[in-house]
C-alpha positions as CSV (number, residue, x, y, z in Angstrom):
1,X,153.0,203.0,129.4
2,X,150.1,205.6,130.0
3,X,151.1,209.0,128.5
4,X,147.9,210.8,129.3
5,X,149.0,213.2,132.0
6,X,148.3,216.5,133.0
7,X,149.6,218.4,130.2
8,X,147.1,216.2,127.5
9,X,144.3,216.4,130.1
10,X,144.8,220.4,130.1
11,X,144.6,220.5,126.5
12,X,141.4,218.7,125.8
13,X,139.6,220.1,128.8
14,X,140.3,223.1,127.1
15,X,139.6,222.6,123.8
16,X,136.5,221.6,124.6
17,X,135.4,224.2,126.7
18,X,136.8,226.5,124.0
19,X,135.0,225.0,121.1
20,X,131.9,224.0,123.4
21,X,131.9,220.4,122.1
22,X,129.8,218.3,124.7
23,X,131.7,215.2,124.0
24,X,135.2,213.9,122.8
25,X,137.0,210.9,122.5
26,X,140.7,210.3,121.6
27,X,143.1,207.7,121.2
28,X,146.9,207.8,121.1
29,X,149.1,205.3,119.8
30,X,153.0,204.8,119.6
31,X,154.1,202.3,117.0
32,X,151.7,199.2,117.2
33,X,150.8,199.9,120.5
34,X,148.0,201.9,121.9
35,X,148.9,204.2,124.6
36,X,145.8,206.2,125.8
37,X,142.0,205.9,124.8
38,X,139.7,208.6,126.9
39,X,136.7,210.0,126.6
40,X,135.7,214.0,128.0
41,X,132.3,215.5,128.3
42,X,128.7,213.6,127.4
43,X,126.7,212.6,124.4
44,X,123.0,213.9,124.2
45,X,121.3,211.8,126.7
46,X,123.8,213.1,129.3
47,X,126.1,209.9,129.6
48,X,129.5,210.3,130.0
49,X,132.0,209.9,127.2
50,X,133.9,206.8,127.3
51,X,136.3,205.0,125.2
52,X,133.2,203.0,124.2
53,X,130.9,205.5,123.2
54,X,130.2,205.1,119.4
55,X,130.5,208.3,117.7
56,X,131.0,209.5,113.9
57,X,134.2,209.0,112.2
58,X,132.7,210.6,109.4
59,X,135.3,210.6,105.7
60,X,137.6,209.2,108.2
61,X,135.9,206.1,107.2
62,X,137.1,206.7,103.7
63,X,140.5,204.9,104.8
64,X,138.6,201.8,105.4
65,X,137.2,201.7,102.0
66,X,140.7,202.6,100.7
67,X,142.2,199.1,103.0
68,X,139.4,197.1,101.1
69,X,140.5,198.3,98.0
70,X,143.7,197.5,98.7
71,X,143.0,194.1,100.0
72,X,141.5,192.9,96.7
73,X,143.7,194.1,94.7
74,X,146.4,192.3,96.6
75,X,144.5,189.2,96.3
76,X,144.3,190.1,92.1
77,X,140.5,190.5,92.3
78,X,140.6,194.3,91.3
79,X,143.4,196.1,89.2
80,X,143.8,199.5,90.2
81,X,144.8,200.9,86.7
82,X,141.8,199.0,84.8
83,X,138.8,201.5,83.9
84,X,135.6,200.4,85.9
85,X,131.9,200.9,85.5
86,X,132.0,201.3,81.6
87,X,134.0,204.5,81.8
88,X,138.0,205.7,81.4
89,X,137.8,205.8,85.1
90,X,140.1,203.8,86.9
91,X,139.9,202.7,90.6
92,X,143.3,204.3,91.6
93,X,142.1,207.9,90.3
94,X,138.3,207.1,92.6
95,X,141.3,206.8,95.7
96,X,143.0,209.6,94.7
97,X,139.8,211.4,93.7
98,X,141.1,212.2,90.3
99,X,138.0,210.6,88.6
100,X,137.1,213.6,87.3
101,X,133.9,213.7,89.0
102,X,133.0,216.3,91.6
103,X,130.2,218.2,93.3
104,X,129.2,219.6,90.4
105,X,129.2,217.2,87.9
106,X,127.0,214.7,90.6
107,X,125.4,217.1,93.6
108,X,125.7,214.0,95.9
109,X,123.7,215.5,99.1
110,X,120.8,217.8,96.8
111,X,119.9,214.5,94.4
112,X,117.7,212.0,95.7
113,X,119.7,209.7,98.1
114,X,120.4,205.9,97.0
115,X,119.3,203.1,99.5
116,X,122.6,200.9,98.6
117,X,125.9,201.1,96.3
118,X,124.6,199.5,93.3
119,X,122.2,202.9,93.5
120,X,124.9,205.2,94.0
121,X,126.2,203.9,90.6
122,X,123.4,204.0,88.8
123,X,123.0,207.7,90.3
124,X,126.3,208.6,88.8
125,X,126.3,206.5,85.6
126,X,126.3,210.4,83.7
127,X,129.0,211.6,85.8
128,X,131.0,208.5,85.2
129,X,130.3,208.7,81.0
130,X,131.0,212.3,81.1
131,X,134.5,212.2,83.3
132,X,137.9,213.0,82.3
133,X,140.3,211.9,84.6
134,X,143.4,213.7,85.4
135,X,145.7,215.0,88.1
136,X,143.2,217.7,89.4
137,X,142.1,216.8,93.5
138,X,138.6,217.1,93.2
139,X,137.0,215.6,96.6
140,X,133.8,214.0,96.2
141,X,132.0,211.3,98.2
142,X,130.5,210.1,94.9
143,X,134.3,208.3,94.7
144,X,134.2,206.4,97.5
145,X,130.7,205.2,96.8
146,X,131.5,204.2,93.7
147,X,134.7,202.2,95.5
148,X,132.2,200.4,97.6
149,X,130.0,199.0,95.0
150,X,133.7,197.9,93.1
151,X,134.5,196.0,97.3
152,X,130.9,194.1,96.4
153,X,131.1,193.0,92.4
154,X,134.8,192.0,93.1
155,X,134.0,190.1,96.7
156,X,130.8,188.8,96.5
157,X,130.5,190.7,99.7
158,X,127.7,193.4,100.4
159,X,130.4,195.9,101.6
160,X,129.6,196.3,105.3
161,X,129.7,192.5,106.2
162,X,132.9,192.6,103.7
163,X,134.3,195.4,106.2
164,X,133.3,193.4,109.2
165,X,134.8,190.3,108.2
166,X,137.9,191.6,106.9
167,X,139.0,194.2,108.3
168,X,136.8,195.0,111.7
169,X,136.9,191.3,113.3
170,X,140.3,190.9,112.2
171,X,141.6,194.1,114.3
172,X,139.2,193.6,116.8
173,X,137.0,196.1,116.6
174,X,133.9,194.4,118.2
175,X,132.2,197.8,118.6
176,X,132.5,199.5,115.0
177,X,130.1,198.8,112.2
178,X,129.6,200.6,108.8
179,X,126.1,202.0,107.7
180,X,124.3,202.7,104.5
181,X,121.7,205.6,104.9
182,X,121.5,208.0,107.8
183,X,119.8,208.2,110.1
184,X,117.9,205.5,109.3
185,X,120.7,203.0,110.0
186,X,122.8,204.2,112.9
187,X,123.1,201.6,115.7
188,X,120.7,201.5,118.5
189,X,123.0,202.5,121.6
190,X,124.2,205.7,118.9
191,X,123.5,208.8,120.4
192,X,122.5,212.0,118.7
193,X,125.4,214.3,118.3
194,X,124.8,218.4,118.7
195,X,123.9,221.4,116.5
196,X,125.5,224.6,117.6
197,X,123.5,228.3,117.3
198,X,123.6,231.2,119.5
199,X,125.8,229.6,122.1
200,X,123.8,226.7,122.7
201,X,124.5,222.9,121.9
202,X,121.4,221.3,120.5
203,X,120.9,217.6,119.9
204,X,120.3,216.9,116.1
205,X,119.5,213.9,114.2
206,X,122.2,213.5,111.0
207,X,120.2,214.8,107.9
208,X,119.2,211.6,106.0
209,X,122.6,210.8,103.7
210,X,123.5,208.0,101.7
211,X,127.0,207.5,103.5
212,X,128.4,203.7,102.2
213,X,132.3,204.0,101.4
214,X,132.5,207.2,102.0
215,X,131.5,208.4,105.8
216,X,129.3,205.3,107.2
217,X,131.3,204.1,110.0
218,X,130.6,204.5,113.4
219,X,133.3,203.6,116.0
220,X,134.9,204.5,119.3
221,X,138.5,205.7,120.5
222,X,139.0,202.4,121.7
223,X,138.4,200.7,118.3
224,X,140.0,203.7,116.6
225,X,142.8,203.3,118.8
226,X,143.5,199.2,117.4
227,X,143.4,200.9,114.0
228,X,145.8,203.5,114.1
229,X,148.0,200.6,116.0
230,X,147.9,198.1,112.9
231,X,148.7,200.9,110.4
232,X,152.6,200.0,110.6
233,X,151.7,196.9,109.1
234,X,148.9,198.2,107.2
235,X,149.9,201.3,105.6
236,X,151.2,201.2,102.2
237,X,153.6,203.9,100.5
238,X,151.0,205.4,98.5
239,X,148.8,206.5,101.5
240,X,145.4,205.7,99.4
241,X,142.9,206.9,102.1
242,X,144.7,209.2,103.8
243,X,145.8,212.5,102.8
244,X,149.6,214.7,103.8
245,X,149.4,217.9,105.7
246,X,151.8,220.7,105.2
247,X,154.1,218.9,107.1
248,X,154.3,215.2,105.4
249,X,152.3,213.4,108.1
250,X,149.6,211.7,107.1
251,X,146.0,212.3,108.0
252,X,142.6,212.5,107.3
253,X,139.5,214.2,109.0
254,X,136.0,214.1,108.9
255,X,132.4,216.2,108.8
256,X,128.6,215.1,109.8
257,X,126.3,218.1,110.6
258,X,126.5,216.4,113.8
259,X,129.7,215.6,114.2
260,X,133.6,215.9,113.3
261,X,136.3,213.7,113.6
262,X,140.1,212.8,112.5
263,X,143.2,211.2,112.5
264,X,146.7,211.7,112.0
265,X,150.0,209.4,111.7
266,X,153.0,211.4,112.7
267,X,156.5,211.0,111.3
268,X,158.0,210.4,114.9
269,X,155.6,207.3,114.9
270,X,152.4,208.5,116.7
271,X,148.6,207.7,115.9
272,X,146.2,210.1,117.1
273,X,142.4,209.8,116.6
274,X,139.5,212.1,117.9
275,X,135.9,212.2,117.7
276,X,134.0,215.1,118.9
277,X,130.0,214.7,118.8
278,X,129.6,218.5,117.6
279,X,129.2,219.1,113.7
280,X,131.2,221.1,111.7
281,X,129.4,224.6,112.0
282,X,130.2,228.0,111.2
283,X,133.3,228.8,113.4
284,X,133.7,225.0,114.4
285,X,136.5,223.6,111.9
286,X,136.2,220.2,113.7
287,X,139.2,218.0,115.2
288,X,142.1,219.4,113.0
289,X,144.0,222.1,115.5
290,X,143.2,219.6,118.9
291,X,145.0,216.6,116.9
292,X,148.0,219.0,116.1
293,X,147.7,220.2,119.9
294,X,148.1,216.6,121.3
295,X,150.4,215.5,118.7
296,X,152.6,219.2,120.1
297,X,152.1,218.0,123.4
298,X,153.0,214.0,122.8
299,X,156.2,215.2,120.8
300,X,157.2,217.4,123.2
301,X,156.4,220.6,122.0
302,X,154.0,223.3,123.4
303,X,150.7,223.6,121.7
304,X,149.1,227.0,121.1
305,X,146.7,228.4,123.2
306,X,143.7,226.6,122.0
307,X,141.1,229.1,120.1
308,X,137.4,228.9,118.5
309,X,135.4,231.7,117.1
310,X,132.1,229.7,117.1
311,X,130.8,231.8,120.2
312,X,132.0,235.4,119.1
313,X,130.9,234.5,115.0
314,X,127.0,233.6,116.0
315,X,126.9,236.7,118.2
316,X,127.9,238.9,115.4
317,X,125.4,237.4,113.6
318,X,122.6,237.8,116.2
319,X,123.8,241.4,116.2
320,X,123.5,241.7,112.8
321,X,120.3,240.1,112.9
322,X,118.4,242.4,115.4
323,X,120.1,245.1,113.1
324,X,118.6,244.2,110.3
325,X,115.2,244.3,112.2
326,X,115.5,247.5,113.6
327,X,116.8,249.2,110.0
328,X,114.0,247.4,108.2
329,X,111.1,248.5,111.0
330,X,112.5,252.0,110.5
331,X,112.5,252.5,107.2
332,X,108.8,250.7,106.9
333,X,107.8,253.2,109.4
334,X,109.4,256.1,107.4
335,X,109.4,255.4,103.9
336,X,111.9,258.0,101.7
337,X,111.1,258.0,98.3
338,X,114.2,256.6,95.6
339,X,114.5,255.7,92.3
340,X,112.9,252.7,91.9
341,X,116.0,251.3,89.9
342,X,118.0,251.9,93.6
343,X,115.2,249.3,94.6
344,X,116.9,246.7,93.0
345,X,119.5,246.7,95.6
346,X,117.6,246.2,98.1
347,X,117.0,242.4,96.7
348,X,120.9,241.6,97.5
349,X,120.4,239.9,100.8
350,X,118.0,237.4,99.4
351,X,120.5,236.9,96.2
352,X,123.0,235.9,98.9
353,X,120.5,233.4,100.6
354,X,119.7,231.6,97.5
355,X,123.6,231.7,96.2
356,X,124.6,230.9,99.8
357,X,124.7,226.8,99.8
358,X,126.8,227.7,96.2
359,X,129.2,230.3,97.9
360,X,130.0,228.0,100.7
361,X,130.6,224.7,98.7
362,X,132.8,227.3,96.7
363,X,134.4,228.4,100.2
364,X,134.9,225.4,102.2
365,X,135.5,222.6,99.7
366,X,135.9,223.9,95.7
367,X,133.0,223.3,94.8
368,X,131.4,220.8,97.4
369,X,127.6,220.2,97.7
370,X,124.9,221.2,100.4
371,X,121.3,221.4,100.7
372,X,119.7,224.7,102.4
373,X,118.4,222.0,105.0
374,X,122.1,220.9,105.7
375,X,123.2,224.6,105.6
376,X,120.6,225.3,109.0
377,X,122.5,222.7,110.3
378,X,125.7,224.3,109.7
379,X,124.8,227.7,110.8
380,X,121.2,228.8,111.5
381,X,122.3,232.0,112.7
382,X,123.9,232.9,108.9
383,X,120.7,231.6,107.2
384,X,118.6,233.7,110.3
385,X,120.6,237.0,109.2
386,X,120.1,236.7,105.8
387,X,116.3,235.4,106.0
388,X,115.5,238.3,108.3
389,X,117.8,241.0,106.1
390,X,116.2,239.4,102.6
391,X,112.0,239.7,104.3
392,X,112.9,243.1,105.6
393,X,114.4,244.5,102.3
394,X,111.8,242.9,100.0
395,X,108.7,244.4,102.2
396,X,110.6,247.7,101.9
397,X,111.0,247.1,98.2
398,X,107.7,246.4,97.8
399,X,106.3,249.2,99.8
400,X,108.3,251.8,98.4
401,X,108.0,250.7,94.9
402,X,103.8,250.7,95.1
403,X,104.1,254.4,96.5
């Protein structure tokens, strides 16, 4: 039975003109049986989205790493209560991300990038003798890194060929593969995903990333769609790897700076996944509302009118921008004499610059990590205001204060 009518293809068509997302791919699933895979738009050589395309699933790959876990510790090769890697952390508090560790205690994107998993332990060997586990949620990739070195020491198995054998082959998932380091790994027929500034898509390559455990795998709906239809079988009680929404369905979604993605088990038995080849920008919150939409319109309900403020958010910003140059051309053209200590002030916007990769970790994920090379990526236009604001203040500081 093919539910994909009218109604679903309304909602996506929409979406995605809303959100301007080039490409996206879903898959829908009932029980252990996939329903719809379907892909809408292109990627970034102009090809049209299929249900083959391989695209980003970004920390949706995290419920992978959690299966493997799993897996070995039903076999009795790892304990999940027993403290690993010399420290009191233990591998159910890394699922959980209770370690202790965070952002802050190991900047995972601003240090130097490992090459492999026994690196990303070595990387965080401080972290992990400083930790204190407990019940505070404190998401950090660091986690599931560390998870992916524990797959190896307790398989034998470097962890992508232990993902391969046991869990992609098995599901057959012939077209999904998990990477190390981006973009240095990503599979040959992988096509860029898209930047977003000024209402314009742009094809980006991914910032280089160490990504193993934690947001290396690259799939497509159709793939997606096998794994949402094992999870009956394959889905414990304790959801390691997944996360509940407001609601009690389980889910889990996913950020690249050049893509999003996400997936969602409802309680009336559906599996959605999507994949959109747009990264999570200012204004773009990636695949969260269109899964709730086509889980509305799969359980009968009527979504809400679909809605994105990426368009209207980097034109306020380009207006704030050109602002910013005509104040600052103005007042160099017509200096007014002030206290110098008023001077000061005019040093804000560049405070704001430097603090800003700081204030949106605080913002967006309590504390979560991002270089001011990532941050272009996530909006250009915010770092262009601020740039622009912070050079024309500091020339006016400067002038006025040599007067």
């Amino acid at each position: 039975m093919n539910i994909w009518g009218a109604a679903l293809t309304l909602l996506v068509s929409t979406y995605t003109g809303e959100a301007s997302l080039p490409g996206v791919a879903v898959a829908i699933t009932k029980g252990d049986q996939v329903i719809s895979v379907q892909g809408f738009g292109h990627d970034s050589s102009g090809t049209p989205i299929t249900e083959h395309s391989k695209m980003t699933i970004a920390s949706v790959s995290k419920s992978f790493t959690a299966l493997a876990v799993r897996q070995l510790a039903d076999a009795g090769k790892i304990d999940l209560d027993r403290p690993v890697f010399d420290s009191r952390v233990t591998p159910r508090q890394l699922l959980a991300h209770k370690s202790g560790i965070s952002d802050r205690t190991l900047a995972e994107k601003s240090l130097p990038q490992p090459e492999n998993a026994a690196g990303a332990v070595e990387r965080a060997r401080e972290a992990l003798r400083n930790a204190v586990p407990d019940d505070e949620f404190r998401y950090t990739n660091t986690n599931y890194h560390l998870l992916a070195r524990l797959v190896e020491q307790a398989s034998g198995e470097n962890f992508n060929a232990y993902l391969k054998k046991h869990v992609f082959e098995p599901l057959d998932m012939k077209d999904t593969v998990a990477i190390d380091v981006t973009p240095r790994d990503l599979p040959p027929d992988y096509r860029k995903g898209y930047g977003y500034a000024y209402g314009f898509s742009v094809p980006l390559t991914e910032p280089d990333r160490f990504v193993t455990g934690s947001d290396g795998v690259i799939s497509t709906a159709a793939d997606m769609g096998k794994w949402l239809a094992a999870q009956p079988r394959l889905q414990p009680q304790d959801g390691m790897g997944w996360r509940a929404d407001q609601q009690g369905r389980l889910r889990h979604n996913g950020i690249w700076f050049t893509g999003t993605a996400g997936q969602l088990l409802t309680s009336s038995g559906y599996g959605i996944a999507v994949m959109s080849n747009s990264g999570f920008t200012l204004g773009n919150e990636g695949t969260y509302e269109l899964e709730n939409g086509i889980a509305d319109v799969v359980e009968g309900r009527t979504p809400p009118e679909p809605k994105s403020y990426r368009l209207l958010t980097d034109l306020v910003l380009a207006g704030l921008t050109l602002l910013s140059v005509g104040l600052g051309v103005r007042a160099l053209r017509r200096p007014r004499r002030f206290h110098k200590a008023w001077q000061v002030f005019r040093l804000v916007p560049l405070g704001v610059l430097l603090a800003l990769p700081t204030l949106l970790g605080l913002l967006y994920g309590g504390g979560r990590d991002i270089t001011f090379f990532q941050l272009a990526h996530y909006s250009l236009p915010l770092v262009a205001w601020l740039g622009v604001s912070s050079a024309m203040n500091l020339s006016l500081a400067v002038v006025r204060w040599v007067r």
